[in-house]
Backbone as JSON, one array per atom type, in Angstrom:
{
  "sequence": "XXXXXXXXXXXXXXXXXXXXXXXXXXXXXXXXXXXXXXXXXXXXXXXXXXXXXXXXXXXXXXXXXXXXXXXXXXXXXXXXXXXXXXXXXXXXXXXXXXXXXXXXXXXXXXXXXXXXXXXXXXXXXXXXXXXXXXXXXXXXXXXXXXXXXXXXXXXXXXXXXXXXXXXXXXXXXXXXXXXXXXXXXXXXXXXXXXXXXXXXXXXXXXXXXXXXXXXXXXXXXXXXXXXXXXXXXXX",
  "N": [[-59.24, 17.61, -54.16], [-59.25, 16.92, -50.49], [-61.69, 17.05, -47.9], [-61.54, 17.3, -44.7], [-63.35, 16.25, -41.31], [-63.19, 16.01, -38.02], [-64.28, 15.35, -35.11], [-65.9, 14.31, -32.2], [-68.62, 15.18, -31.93], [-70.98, 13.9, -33.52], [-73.35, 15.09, -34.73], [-72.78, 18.14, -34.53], [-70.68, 18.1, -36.36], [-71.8, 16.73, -38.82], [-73.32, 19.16, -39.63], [-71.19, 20.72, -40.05], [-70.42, 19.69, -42.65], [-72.71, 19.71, -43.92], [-72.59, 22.8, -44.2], [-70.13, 23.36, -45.12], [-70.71, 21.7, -48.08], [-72.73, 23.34, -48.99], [-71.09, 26.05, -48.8], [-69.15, 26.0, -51.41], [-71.67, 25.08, -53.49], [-72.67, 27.33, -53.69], [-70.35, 28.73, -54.08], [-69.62, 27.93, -56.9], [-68.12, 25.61, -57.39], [-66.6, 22.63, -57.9], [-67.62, 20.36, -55.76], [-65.41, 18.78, -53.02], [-64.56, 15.94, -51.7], [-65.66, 14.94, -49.17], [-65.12, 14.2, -45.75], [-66.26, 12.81, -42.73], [-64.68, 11.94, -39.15], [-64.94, 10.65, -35.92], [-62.78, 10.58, -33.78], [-59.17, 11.05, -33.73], [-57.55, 8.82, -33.88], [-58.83, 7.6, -35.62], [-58.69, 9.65, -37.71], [-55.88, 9.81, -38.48], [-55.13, 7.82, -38.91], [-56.46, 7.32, -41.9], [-54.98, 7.14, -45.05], [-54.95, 8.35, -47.26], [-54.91, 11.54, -48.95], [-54.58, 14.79, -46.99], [-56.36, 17.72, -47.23], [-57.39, 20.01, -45.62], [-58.47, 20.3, -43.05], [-60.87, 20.21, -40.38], [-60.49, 20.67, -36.56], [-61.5, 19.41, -33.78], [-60.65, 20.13, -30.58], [-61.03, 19.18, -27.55], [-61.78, 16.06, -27.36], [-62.49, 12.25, -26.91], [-59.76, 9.99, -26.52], [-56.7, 11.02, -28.61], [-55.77, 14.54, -28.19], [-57.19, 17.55, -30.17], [-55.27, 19.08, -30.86], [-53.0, 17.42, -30.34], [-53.2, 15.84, -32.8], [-53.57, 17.86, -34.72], [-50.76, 18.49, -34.76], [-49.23, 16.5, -35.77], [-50.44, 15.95, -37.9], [-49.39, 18.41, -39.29], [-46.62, 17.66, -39.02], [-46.5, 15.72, -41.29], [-47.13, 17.05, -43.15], [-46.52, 20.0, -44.21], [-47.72, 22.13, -45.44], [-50.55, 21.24, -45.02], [-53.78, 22.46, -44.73], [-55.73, 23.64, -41.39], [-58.21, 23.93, -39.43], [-59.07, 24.85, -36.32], [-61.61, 23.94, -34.27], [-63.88, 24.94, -31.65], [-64.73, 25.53, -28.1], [-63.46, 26.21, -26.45], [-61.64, 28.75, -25.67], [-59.02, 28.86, -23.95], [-57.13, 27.46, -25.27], [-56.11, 28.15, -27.39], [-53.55, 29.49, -27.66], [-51.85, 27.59, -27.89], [-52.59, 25.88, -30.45], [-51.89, 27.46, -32.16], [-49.29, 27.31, -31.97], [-48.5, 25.17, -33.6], [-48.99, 26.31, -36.06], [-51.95, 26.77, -37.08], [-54.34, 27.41, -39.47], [-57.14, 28.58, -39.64], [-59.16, 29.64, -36.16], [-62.32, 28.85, -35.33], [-64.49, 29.51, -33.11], [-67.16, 27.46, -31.49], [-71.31, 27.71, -31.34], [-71.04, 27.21, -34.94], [-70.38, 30.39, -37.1], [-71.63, 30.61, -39.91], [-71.26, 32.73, -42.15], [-68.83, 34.03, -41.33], [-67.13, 31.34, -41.37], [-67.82, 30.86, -44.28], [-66.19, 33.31, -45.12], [-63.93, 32.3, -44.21], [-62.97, 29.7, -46.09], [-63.19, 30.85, -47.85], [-60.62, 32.51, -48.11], [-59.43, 29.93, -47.56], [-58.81, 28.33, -50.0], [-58.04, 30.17, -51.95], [-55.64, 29.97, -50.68], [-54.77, 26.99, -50.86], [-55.08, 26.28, -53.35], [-52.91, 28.1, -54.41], [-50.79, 26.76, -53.12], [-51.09, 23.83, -54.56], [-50.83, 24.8, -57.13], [-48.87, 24.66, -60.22], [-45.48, 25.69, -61.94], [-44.22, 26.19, -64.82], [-41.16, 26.21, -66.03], [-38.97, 27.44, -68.04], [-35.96, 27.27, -69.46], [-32.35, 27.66, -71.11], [-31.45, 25.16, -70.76], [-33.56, 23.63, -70.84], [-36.81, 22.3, -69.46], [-38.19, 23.13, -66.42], [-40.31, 21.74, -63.6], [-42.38, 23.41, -61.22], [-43.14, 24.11, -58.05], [-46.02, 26.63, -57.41], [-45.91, 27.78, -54.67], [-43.18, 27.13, -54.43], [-41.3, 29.27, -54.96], [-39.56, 31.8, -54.55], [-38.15, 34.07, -55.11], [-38.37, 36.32, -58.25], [-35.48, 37.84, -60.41], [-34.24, 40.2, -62.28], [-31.34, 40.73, -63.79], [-28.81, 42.41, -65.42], [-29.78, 41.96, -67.85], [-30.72, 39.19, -67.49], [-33.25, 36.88, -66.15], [-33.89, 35.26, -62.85], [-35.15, 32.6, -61.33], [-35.7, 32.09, -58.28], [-35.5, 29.41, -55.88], [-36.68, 27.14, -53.6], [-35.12, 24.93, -53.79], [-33.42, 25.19, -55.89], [-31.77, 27.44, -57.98], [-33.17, 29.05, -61.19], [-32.15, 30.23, -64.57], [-34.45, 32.21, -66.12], [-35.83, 31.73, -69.63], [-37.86, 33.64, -70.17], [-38.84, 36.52, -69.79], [-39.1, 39.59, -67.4], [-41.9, 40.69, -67.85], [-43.6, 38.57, -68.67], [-43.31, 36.78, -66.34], [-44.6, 38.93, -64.52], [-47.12, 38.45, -65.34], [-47.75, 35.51, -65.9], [-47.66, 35.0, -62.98], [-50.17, 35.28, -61.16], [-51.17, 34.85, -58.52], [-52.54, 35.87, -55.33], [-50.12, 36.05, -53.49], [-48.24, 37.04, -54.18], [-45.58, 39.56, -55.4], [-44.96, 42.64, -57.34], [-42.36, 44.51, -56.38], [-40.06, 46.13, -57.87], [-39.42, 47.33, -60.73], [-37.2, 45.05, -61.2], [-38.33, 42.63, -59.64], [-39.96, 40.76, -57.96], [-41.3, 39.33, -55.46], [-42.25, 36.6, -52.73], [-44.82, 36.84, -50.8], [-44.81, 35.28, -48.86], [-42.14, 33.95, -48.13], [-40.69, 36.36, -46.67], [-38.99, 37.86, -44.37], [-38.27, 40.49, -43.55], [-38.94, 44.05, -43.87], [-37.23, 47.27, -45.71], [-38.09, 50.72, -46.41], [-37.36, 50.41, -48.63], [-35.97, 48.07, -49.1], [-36.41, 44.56, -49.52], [-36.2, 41.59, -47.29], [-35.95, 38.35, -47.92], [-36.18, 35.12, -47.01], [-35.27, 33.94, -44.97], [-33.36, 35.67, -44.6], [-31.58, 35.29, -46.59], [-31.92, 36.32, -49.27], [-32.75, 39.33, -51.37], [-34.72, 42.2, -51.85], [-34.96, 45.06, -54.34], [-37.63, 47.47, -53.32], [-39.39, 50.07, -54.53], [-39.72, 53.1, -53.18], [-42.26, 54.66, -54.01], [-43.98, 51.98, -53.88], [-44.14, 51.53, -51.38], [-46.13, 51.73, -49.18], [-48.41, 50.57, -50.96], [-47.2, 47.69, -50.66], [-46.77, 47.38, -48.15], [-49.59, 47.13, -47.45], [-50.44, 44.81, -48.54], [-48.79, 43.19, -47.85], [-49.61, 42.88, -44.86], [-52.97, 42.0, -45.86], [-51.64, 39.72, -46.75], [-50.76, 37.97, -44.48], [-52.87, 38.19, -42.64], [-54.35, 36.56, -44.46], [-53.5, 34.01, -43.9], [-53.68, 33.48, -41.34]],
  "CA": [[-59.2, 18.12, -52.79], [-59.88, 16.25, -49.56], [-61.77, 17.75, -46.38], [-61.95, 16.08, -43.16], [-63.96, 16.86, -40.35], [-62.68, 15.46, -36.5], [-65.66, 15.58, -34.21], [-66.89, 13.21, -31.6], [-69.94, 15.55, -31.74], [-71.45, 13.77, -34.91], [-74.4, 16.26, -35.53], [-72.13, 19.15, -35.33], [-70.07, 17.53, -37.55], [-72.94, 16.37, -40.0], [-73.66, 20.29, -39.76], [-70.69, 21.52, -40.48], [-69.98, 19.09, -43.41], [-73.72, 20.45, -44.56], [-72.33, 23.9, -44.43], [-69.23, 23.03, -46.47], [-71.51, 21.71, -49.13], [-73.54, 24.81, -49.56], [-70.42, 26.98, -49.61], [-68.84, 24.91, -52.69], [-71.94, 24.8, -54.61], [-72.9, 28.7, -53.69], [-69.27, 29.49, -55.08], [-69.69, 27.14, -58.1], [-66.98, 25.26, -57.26], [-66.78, 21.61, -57.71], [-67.7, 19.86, -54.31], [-64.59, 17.65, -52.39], [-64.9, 14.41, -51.0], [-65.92, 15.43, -47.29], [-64.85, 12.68, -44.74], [-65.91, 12.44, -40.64], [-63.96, 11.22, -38.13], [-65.33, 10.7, -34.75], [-61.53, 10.51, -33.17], [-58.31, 11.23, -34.04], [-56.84, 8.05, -33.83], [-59.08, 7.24, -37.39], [-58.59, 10.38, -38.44], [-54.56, 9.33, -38.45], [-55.04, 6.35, -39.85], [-56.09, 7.39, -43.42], [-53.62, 7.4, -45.67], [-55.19, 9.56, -48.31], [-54.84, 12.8, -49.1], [-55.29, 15.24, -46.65], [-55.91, 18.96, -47.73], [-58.11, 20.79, -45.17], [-58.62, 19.46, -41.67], [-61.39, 21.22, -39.57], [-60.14, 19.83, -36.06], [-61.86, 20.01, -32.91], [-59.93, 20.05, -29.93], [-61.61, 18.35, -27.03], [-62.02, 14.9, -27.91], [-62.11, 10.89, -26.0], [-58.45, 9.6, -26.69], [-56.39, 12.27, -28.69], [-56.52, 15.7, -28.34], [-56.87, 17.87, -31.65], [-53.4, 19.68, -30.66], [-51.57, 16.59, -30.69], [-53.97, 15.44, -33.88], [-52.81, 19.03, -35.56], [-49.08, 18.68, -34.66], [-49.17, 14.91, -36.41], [-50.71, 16.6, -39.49], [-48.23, 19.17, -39.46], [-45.01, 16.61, -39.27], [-46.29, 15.17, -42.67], [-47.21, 17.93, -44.76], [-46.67, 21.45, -44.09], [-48.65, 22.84, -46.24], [-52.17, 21.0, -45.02], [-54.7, 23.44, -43.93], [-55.87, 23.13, -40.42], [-58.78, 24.59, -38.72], [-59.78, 24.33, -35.16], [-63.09, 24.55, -33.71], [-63.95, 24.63, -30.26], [-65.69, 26.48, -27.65], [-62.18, 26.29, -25.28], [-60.48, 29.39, -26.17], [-57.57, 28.74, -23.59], [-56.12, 26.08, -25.71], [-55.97, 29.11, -28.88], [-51.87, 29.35, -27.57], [-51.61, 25.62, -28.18], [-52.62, 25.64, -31.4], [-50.89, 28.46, -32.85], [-47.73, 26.93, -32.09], [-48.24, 24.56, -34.83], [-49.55, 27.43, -37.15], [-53.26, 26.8, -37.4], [-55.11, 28.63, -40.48], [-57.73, 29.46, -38.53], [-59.17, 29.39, -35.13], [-63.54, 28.94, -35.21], [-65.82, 29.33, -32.3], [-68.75, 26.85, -31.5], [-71.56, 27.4, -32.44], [-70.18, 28.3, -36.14], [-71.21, 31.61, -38.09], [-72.35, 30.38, -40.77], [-70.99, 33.57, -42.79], [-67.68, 33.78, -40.71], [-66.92, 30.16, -42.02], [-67.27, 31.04, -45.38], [-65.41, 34.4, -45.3], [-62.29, 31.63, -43.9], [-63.01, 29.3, -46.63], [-62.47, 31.68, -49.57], [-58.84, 32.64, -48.02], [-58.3, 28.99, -47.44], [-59.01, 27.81, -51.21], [-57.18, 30.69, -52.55], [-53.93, 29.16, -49.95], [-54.85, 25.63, -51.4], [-54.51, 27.2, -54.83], [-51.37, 28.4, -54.87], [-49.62, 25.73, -52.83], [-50.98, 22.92, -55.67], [-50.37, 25.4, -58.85], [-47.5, 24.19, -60.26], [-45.61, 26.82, -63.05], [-43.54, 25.51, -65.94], [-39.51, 27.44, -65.88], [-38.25, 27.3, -69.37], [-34.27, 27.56, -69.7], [-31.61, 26.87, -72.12], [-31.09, 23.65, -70.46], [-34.49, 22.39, -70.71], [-38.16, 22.68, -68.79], [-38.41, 22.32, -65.03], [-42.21, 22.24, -63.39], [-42.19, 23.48, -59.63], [-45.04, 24.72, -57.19], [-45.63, 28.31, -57.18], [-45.08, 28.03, -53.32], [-41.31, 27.02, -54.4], [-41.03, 30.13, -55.38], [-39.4, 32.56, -53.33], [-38.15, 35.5, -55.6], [-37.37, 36.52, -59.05], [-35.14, 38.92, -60.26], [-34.18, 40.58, -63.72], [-30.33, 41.43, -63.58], [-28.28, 41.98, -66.86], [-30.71, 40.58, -69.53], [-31.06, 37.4, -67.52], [-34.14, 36.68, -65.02], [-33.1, 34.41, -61.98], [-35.9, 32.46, -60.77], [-35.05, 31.38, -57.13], [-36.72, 28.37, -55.55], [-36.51, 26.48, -52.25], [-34.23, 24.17, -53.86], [-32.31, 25.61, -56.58], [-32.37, 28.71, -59.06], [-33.05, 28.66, -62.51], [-32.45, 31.22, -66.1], [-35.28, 31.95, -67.15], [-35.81, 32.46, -70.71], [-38.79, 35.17, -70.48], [-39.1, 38.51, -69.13], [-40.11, 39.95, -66.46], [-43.46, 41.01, -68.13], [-43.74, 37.12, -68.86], [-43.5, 36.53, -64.98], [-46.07, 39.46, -63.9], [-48.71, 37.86, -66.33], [-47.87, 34.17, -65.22], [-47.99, 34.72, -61.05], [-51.27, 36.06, -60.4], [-51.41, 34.37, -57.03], [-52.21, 36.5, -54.27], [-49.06, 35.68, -52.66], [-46.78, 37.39, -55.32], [-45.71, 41.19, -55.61], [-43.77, 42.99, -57.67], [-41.45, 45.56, -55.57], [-39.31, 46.94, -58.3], [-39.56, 46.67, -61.94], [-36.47, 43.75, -61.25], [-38.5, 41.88, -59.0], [-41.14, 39.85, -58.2], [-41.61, 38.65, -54.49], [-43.34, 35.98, -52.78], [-45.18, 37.07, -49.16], [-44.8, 33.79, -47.64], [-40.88, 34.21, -47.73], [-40.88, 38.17, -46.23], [-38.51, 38.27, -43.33], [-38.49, 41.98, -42.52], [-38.59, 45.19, -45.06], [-37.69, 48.62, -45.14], [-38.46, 51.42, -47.38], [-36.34, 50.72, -49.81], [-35.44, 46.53, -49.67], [-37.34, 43.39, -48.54], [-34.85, 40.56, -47.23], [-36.64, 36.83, -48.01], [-36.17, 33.75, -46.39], [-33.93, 34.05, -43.48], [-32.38, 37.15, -45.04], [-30.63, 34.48, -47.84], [-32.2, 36.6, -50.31], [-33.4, 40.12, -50.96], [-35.24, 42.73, -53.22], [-35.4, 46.62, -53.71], [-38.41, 48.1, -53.43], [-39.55, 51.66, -54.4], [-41.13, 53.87, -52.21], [-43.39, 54.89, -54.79], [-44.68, 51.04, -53.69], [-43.9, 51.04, -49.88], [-47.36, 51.87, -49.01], [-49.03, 49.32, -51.34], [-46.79, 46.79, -50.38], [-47.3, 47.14, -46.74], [-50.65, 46.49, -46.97], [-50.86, 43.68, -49.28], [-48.14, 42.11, -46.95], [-50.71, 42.73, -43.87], [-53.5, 41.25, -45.78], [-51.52, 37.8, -46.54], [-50.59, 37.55, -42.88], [-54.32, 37.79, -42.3], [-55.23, 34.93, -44.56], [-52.35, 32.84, -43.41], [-53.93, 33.04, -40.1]],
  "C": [[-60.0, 17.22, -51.86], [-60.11, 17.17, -48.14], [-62.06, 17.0, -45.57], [-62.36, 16.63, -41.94], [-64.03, 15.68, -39.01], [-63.42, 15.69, -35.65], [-65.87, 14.62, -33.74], [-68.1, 13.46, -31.24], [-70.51, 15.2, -33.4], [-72.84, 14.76, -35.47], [-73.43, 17.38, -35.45], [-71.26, 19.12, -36.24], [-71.19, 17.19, -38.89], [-73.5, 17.95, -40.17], [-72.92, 20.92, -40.24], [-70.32, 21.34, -42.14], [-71.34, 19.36, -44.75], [-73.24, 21.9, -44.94], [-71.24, 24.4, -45.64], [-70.21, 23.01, -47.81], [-72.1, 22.84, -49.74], [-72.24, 26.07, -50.02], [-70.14, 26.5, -51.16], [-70.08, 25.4, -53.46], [-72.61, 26.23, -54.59], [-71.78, 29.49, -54.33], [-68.7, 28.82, -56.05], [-68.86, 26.81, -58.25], [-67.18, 23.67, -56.54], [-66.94, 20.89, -56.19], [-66.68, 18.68, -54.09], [-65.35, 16.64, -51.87], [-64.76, 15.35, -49.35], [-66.15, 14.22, -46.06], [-64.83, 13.23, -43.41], [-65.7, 11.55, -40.33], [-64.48, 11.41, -37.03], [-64.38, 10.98, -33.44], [-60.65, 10.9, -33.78], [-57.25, 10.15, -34.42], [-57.32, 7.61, -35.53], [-58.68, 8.44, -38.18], [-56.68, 9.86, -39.3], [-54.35, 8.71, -39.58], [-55.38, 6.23, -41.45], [-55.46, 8.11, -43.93], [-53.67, 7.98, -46.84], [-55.1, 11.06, -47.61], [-55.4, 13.82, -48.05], [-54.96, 16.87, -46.37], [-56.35, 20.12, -46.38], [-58.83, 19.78, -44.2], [-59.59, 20.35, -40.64], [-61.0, 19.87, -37.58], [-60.97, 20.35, -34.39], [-61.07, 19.3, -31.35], [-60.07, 19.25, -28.62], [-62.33, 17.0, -27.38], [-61.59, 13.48, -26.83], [-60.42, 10.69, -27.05], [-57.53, 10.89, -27.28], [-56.34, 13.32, -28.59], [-56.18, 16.2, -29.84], [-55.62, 18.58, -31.95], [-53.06, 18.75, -31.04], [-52.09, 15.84, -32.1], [-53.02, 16.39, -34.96], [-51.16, 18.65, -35.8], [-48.52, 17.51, -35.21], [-49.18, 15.32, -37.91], [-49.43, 17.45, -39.8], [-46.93, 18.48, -40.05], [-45.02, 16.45, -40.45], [-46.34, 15.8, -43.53], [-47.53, 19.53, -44.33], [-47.51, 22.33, -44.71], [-50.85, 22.82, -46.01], [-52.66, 22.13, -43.88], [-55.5, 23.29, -42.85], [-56.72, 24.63, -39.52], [-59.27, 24.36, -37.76], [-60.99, 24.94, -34.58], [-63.49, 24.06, -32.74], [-64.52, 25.67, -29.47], [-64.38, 26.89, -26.72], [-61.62, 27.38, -25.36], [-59.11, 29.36, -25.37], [-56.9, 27.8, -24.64], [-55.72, 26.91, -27.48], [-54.4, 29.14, -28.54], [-51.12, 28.11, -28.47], [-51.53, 25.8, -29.76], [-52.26, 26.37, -32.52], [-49.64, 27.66, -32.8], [-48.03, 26.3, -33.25], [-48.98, 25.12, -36.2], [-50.99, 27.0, -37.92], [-53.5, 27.55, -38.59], [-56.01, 29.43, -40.26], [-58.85, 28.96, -36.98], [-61.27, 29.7, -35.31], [-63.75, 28.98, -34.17], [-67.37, 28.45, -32.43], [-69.83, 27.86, -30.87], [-70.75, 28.65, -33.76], [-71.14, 29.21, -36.67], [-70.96, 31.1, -38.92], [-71.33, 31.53, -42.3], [-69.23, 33.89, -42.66], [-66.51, 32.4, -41.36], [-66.72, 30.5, -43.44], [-66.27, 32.32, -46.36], [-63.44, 33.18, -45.67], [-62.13, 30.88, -45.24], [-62.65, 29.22, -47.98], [-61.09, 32.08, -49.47], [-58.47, 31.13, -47.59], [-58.09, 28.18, -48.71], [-58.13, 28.48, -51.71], [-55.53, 30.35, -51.82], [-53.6, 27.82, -50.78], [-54.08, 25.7, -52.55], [-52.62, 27.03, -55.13], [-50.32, 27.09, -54.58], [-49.71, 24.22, -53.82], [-50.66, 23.48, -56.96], [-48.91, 25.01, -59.36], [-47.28, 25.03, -61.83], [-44.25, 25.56, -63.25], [-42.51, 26.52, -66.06], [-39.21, 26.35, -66.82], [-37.29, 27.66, -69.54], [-33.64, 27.05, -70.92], [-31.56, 25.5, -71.96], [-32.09, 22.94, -71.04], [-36.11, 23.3, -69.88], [-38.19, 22.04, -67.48], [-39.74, 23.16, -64.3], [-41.36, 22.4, -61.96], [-43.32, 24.18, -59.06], [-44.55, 26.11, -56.83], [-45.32, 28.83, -55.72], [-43.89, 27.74, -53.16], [-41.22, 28.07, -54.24], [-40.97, 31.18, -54.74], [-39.16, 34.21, -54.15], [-37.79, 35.7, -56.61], [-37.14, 37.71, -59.41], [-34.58, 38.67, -61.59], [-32.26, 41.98, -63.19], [-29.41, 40.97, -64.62], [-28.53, 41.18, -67.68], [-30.56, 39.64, -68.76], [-32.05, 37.97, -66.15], [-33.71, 35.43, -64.88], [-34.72, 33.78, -61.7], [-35.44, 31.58, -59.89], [-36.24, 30.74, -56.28], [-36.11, 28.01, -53.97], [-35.89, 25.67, -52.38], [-33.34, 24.5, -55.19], [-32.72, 26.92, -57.31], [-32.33, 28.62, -60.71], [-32.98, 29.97, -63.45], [-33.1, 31.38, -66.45], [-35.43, 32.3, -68.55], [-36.89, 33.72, -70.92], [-38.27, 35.89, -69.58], [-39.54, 39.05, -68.42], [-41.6, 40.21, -66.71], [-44.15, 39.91, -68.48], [-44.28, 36.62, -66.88], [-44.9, 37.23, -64.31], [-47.39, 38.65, -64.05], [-48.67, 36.56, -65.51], [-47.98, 34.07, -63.44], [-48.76, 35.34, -60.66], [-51.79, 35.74, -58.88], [-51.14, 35.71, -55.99], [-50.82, 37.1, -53.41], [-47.36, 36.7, -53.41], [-46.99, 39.19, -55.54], [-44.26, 41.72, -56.17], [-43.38, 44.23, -57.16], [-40.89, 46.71, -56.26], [-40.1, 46.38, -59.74], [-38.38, 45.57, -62.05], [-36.65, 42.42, -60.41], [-39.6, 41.7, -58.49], [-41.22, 39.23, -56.32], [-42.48, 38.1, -54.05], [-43.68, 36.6, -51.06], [-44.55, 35.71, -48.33], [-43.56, 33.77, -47.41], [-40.13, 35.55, -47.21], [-40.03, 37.6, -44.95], [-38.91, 39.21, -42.36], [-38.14, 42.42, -43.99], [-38.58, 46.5, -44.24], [-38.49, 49.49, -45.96], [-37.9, 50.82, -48.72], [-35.59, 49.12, -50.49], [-36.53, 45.86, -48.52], [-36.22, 42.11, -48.63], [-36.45, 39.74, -47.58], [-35.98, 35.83, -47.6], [-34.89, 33.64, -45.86], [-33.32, 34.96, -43.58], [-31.38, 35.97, -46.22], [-30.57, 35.76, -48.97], [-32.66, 38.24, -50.33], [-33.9, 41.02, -52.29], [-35.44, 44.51, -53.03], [-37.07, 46.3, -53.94], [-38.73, 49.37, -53.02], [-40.27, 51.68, -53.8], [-42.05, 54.0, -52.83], [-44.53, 53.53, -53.91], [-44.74, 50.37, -52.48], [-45.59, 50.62, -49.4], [-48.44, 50.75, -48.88], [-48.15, 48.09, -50.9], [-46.83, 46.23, -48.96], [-48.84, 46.3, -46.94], [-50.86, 44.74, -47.95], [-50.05, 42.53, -48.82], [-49.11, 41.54, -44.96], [-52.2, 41.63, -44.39], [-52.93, 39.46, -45.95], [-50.98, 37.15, -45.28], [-51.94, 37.52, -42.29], [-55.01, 36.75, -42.77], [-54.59, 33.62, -44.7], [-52.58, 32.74, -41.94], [-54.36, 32.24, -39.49]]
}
């Protein structure tokens, strides 16, 4: 994992990049490479890895909007937090789906509340699960993974680019997708939050309405909320 911190305020940057540190080794969890940028234009310019972007928005040459919306283009998935004292410019940076939105100076506690829902995002979108078929073994990232379903002795597992047979069992699947992100609806199905359209009582469409899943009432309830909290730490 790579974090990068965009600041032409180098002590609050050398503060926040202190604060990082302490979370990490307070939640015993190996410490990243932690890289500042003074601009945006260097930030750009390296061509490593980049997982978790704290970005601050007022800046000489770029702003961190058009910084964010650069990041974005290349990798959908990188995590992107802005920090700033501006709050008009909070519109802005939603459009290109921020993770989350800080206030200068940072809470300290606030920060690491975000930190633990943005590791467990990280998580999932690098986990990569192993789908075993007749054909053969194909690896894919558990954020492929949009929905599976258990219909006449065969489980479907449907991806963002194709669907596969699986050879286990639904009770194979429960055990293997403990990611936040994953809920099972029915006993024939398995959904992922991040592909949720719209639901009612009784079905949840996924990803554009392509796809869809019952779910019992018995599990309306719980499923509401556990679809509220991953819209909260996808914020």
């Amino acid at each position: 994992m790579r974090i990068l911190i965009c600041d032409d305020d180098l002590l609050a940057a050398n503060q926040l990049k202190t604060c990082l540190q302490q979370f990490f080794s307070k939640s015993k969890l190996k410490s990243p490479d932690i890289v500042i940028y003074p601009n945006g234009e260097s930030l750009l310019a390296d061509q490593n890895a980049k997982d978790i972007v704290f970005l601050d928005i007022e800046m000489p040459g770029l702003s961190g909007i058009f910084v964010g919306n650069e990041l974005k283009k290349t990798n959908k998935n990188i995590i992107i937090f802005i920090i700033t004292s501006y709050v008009e410019y909070l519109d802005e940076a939603m459009r290109f789906h921020v993770f989350r939105y800080l206030s200068k100076p940072l809470e300290k506690q606030r920060l690491f509340r975000n930190m633990r829902d943005a590791i467990q995002l990280y998580n999932t979108s690098v986990t990569k699960i192993l789908i075993e078929t007749k054909e053969g073994c194909f690896t894919v990232f558990a954020s492929e993974i949009i929905l599976i379903e258990s219909h006449a002795r065969k489980v479907i597992i449907y991806t963002t680019k194709c669907s596969y047979e699986s050879i286990h069992n639904m009770k194979y699947w429960t055990e293997a997708l403990t990611m936040h992100c994953f809920f099972p609806t029915h006993k024939s199905f398995i959904v992922n939050l991040e592909y949720v359209s719209d639901f009612s009582h009784s079905l949840v469409h996924l990803h554009n309405n392509q796809l869809e899943a019952y779910l019992t009432r018995r599990k309306y309830t719980q499923f509401k909320e556990a679809y509220l909290l991953y819209l909260e730490s996808t914020r």
